[in-house]
N, C-alpha and C positions, 0 to 999 in steps of 0.2 A: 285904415293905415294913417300914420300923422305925415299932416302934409295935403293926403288927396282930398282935393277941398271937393271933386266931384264924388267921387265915393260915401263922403261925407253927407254930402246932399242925398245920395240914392241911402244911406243908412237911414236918416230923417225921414224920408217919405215912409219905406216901408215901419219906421216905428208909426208912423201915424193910421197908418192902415192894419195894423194889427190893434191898437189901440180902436181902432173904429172900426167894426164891418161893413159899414157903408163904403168903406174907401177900399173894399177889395174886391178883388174884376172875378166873375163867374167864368171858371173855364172847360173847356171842351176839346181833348184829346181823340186825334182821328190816325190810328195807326196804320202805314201800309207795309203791307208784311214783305212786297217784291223788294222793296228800297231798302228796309227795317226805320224807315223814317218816320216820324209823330209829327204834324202838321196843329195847329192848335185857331180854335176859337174864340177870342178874348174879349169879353165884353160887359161895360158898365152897366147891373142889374135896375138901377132906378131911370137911365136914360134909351137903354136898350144900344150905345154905339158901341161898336165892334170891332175889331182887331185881326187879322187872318195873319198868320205867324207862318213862314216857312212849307208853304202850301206843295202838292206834288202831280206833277204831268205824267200822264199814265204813258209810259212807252216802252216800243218792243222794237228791243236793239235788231232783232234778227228780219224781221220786217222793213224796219223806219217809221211804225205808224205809231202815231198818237192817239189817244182817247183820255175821257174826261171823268173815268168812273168816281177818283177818288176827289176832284174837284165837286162834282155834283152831290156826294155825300155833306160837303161843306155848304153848297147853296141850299139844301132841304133843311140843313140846321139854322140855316141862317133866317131864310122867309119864314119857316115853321113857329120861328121865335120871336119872327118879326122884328128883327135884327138891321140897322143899318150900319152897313160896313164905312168907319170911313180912312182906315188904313189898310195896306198890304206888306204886309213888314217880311223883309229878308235877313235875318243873320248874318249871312257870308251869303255870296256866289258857290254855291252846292257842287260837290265833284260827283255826287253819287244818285241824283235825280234832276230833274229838269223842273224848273219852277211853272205854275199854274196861274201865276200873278196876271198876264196877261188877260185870260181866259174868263178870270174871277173878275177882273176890274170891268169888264164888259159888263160883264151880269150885275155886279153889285154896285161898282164905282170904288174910293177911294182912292186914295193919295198909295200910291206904289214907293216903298223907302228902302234905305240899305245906308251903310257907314259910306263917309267919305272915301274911305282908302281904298272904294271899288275901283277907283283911278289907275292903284299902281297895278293892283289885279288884271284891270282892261291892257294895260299896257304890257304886262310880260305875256299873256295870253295874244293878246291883237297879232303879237308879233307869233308867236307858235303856232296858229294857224291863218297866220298869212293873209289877216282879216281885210288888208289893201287900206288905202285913203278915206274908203269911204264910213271905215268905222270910227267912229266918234270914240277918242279916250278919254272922256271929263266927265263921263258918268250923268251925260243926258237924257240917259234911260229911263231912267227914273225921276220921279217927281219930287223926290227930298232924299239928299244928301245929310245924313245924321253924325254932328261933330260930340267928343268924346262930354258927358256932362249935359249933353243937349236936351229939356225939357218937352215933354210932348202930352195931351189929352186923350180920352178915348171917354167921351161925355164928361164924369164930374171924375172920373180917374186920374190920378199922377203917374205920368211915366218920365222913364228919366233913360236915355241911350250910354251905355260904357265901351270903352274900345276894350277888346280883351282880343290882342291880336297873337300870334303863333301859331295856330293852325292853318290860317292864311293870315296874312297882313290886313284885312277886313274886316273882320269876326267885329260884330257888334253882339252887347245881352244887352235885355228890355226888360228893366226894372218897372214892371206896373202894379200899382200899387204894394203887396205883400211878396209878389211874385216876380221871381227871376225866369226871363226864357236865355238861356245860356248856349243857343248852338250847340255846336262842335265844340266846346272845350271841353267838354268832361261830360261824363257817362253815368253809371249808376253804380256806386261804390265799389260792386263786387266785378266789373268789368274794367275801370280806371280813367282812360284819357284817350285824347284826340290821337291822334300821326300828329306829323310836326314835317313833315319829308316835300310835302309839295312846293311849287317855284313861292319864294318868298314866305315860307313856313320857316320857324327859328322854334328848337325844344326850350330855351332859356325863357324866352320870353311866354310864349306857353304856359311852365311854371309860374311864371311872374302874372300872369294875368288871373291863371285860375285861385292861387294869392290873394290875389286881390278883390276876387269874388268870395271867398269864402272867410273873408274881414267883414262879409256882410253879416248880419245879425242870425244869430243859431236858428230860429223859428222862420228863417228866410225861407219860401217853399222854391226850388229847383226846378222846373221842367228842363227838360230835356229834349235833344234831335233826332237821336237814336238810340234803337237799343237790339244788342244780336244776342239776350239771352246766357249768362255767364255760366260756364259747365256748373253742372249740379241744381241750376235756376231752371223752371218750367214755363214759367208766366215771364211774358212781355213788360217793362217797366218803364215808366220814365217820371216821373215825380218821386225826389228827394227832399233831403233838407241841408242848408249848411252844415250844421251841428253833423249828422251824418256822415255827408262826406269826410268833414274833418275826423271824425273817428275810425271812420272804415275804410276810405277807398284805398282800392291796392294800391296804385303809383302816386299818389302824390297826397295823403293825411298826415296830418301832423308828426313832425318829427322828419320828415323826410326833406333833405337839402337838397336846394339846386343843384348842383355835382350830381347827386344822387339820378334824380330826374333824368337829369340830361344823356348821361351814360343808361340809360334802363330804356328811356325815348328812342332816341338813334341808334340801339340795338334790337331793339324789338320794330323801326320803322322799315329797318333791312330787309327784315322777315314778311314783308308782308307785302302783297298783289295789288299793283291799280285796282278802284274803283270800277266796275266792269261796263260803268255809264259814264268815267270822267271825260272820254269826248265828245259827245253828245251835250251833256251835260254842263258842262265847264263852259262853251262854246256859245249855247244858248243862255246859259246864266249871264255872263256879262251883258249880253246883250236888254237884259231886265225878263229874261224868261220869253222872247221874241226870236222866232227861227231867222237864219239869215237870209237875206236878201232871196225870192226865186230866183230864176235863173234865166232865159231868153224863151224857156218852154216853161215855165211858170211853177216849175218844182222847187223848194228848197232843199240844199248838201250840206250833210255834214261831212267837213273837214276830218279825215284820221293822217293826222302827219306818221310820216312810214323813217322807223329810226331815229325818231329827234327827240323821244325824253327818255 
């Protein structure tokens, strides 16, 4: 886009890295089928440092109990490959699983990250479950706060942070090297796009971000956060291309206006059911993937506000 001088930069890198195969990160897709979430292992082939993208806490709503199957999937790739991790990277604050980021940083270490604007997120959330004084909303949860442009390593890799907000007002992609991890914006061509409906979700801007992503160069490779399988599709998917999307995705390829979007988005966000983990989930995510505080008998609660969204 003329103008984004940040864009411009993540354009730069990944030509450099298609130009070079040394400068593109070896990756590793760990899908879990309860969430339909893709969790990814990212990491620089000649220095071995590592990347954990979007990771997933194994839980069972009906219970409360947590386990670590699909986290420890991750640590056997990671030692096996002799891998050191030294990021824990989040997207957004997740409506539909419980991050693993805690659990992994024990085991591995790294720097636990996420966009700045988990701030505003902490802040309409603190207040919907009544999170009291004691919760922190400046996003000290975490160990790095990633502003829009913001450059980052993973060994001799180039990464570069973009804000791509509308799904929530958070949403960061992680341009490393050749490769886009792109949350929740957009999906696998023959499925389309994010919701836009949650507190601080806008469909306009939405549009406008995934725009902005897909101004990235044709041979950009896409991963993705999830995938539910689009009627007629068998196989599970999550690796795209821009070039791609721009020719196929149903809601928003080429040719398609913002108007258009926006009226297709907020009609189809109508139709469709909470996330069946967004309190849980949502609850724990701000907090960096950290249950709340126990309680006077040492259990942690999760919060279900009764009539308030």
């Amino acid at each position: 886009m003329v103008g984004d001088r940040n864009l411009n930069r993540a354009t730069a890198q990944i030509e450099r890295a298609q130009a070079d195969k040394r400068l593109r990160p070896s990756i590793a897709g760990f899908f879990d089928e309860a969430t339909n979430t893709v969790s990814y292992v990212v990491h620089d082939p000649k220095t071995g440092e590592a990347a954990i993208i979007d990771s997933v806490l194994d839980f069972d709503a009906a219970s409360g109990r947590t386990s670590n199957g699909s986290a420890d999937r991750m640590i056997e790739y990671v030692t096996s490959n002799n891998l050191k991790v030294t990021w824990l990277i989040e997207t957004h604050a997740h409506a539909d699983h419980i991050s693993a980021a805690p659990y992994l940083q024990e085991r591995l270490g790294g720097k636990l990250a996420i966009g700045r604007d988990i701030i505003r997120v902490q802040e309409v959330f603190g207040k919907l479950f009544n999170a009291g004084t004691n919760f922190e909303r400046d996003g000290s949860q975490f160990d790095k706060l990633f502003e829009d442009g913001e450059t980052f390593r993973i060994g001799e890799l180039e990464g570069i942070a973009l804000h791509v907000p509308g799904h929530t007002p958070a949403d960061m992609a992680f341009i490393i090297g050749d490769a886009a991890f792109v949350g929740d914006t957009i999906f696998m061509p023959d499925f389309g796009t994010a919701r836009a409906d949650f507190p601080g979700g806008d469909a306009g801007q939405l549009f406008r971000s995934i725009r902005r992503l897909l101004s990235l160069p044709d041979e950009t490779r896409l991963f993705l956060c999830h995938d539910y399988k689009a009627p007629g599709r068998d196989e599970y998917a999550w690796e795209t291309t821009v070039k791609q999307q721009r020719e196929e995705n149903v809601h928003v390829k080429d040719g398609v206006t913002e108007q258009d979007f926006v009226a297709m988005r907020t009609d189809r966000d109508k139709t469709l059911s909470m996330p069946k983990l967004i309190m849980p989930s949502v609850q724990v995510n701000i907090r960096g993937g950290r249950l709340p505080d126990p309680e006077e008998n040492g259990v942690s609660y999760i919060k279900i506000p009764v009539n308030a969204v």
